[in-house]
C-alpha positions as CSV (number, residue, x, y, z in Angstrom):
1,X,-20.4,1.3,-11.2
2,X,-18.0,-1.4,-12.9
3,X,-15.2,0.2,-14.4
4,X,-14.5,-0.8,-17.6
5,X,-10.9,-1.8,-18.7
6,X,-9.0,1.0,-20.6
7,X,-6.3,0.5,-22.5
8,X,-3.4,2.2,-24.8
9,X,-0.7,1.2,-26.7
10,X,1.7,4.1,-26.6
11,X,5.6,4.0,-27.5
12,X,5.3,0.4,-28.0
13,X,4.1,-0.9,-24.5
14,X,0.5,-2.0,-24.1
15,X,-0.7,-0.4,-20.6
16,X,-4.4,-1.3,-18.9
17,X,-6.1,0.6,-16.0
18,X,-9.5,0.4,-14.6
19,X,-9.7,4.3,-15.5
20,X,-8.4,6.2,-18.3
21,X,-6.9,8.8,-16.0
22,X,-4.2,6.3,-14.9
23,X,-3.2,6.0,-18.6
24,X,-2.9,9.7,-19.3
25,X,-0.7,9.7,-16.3
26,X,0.9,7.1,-17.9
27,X,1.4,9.0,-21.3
28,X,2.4,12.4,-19.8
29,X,5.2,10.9,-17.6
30,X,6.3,9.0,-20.3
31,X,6.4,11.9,-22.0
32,X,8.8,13.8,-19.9
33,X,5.3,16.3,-19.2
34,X,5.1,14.9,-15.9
35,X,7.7,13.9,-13.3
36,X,8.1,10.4,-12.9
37,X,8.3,8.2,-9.4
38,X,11.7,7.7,-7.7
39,X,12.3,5.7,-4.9
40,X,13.0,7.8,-2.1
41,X,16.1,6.8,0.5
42,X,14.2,4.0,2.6
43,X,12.7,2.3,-0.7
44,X,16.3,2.7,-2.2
45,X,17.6,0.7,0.6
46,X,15.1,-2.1,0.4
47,X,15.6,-2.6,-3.2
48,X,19.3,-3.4,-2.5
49,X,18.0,-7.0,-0.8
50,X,16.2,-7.7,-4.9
51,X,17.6,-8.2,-8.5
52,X,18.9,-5.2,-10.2
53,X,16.9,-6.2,-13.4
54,X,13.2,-7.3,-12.7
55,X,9.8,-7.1,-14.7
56,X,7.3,-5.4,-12.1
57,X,7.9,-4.0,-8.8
58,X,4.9,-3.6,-6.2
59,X,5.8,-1.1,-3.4
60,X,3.6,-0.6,-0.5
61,X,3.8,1.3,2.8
62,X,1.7,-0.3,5.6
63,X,2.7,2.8,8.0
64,X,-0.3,5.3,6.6
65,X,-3.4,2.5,6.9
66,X,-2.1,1.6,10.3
67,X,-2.0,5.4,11.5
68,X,-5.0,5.8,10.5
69,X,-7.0,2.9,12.1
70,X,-5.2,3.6,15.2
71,X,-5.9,6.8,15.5
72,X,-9.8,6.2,14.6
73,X,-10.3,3.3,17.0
74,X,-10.3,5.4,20.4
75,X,-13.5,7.2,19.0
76,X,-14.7,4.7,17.4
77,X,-14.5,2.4,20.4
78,X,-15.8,4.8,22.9
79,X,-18.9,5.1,21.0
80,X,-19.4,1.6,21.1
81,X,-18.5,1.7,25.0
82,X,-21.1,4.2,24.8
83,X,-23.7,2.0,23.6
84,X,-22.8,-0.6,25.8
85,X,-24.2,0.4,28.7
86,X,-27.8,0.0,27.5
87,X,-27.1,-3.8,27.6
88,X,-27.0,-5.0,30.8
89,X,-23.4,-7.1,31.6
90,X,-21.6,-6.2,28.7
91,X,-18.1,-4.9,29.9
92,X,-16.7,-1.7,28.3
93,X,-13.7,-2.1,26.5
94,X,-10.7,-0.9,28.0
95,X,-9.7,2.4,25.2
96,X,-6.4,2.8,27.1
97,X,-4.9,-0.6,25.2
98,X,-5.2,1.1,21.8
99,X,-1.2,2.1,21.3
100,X,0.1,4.9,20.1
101,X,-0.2,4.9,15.9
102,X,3.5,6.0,15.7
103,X,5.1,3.8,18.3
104,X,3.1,1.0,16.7
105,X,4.2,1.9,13.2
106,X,7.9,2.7,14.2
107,X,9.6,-0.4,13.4
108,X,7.5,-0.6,10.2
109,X,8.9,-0.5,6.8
110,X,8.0,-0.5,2.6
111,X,6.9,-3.7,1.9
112,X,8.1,-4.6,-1.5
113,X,8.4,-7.1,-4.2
114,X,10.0,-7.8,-6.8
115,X,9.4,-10.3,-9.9
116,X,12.0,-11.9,-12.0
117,X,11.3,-13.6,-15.3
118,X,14.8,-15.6,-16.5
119,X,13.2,-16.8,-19.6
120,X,12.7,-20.5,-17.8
121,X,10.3,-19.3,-15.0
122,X,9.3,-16.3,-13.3
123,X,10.0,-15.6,-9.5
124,X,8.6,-13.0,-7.0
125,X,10.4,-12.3,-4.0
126,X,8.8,-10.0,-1.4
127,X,10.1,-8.1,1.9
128,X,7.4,-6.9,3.9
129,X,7.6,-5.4,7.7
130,X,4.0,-6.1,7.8
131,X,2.2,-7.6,4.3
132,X,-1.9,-5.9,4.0
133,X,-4.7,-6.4,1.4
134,X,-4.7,-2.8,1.5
């Protein structure tokens, strides 16, 4: 399905999610009903780089997706080494070049960015150990 814009105005700011449950959220935290997000140490330290006043802030972690596709590939690429060997002079690939997820992850950080709006023109400055679509 195509999810259809939701939208509240609540304590004067105008907020828009694909789904209504991200504007309840919304409501209860500000509220005081639920607790809201706080940067924990590591994104507290990469904020010091950015402006102490900014409009919107984007934090990702890279770290998770990564894990995650490296620890699925060795499966996933032994099944295809699998099926391999009904064609004829295809070579296997070699499952033992996968690394580690958390030695590849280890130097890895929050990426984040932050936008600026002076009242003459907006600016977005980003930090990102290693910058996804995801």
């Amino acid at each position: 399905t195509i999810a259809e814009p939701s939208y509240v105005i609540h304590k004067g700011w105008l907020a828009i999610a694909s789904y209504p449950q991200g504007l309840y959220g919304f409501i209860l935290r500000s509220n005081g009903e639920l607790p809201s997000w706080q940067p924990n140490a590591e994104v507290t330290k990469a904020l010091a780089a950015f402006p102490k006043e900014f409009t919107s802030i984007t934090i990702s972690d890279p770290r998770p997706t990564i894990k995650t596709v490296l620890s699925a590939a060795p499966p996933l690429f032994g099944l295809v080494n699998s099926l391999a060997q009904l064609a004829p002079g295809l070579r296997p690939f070699d499952i033992g070049m996968i690394p580690h997820a958390q030695l590849a992850t280890q130097g890895l950080f929050p990426n984040v960015t932050v936008t600026t709006d002076d009242g003459k023109k907006i600016r977005s400055e980003t930090r990102a150990s290693l910058a996804l679509p995801f």
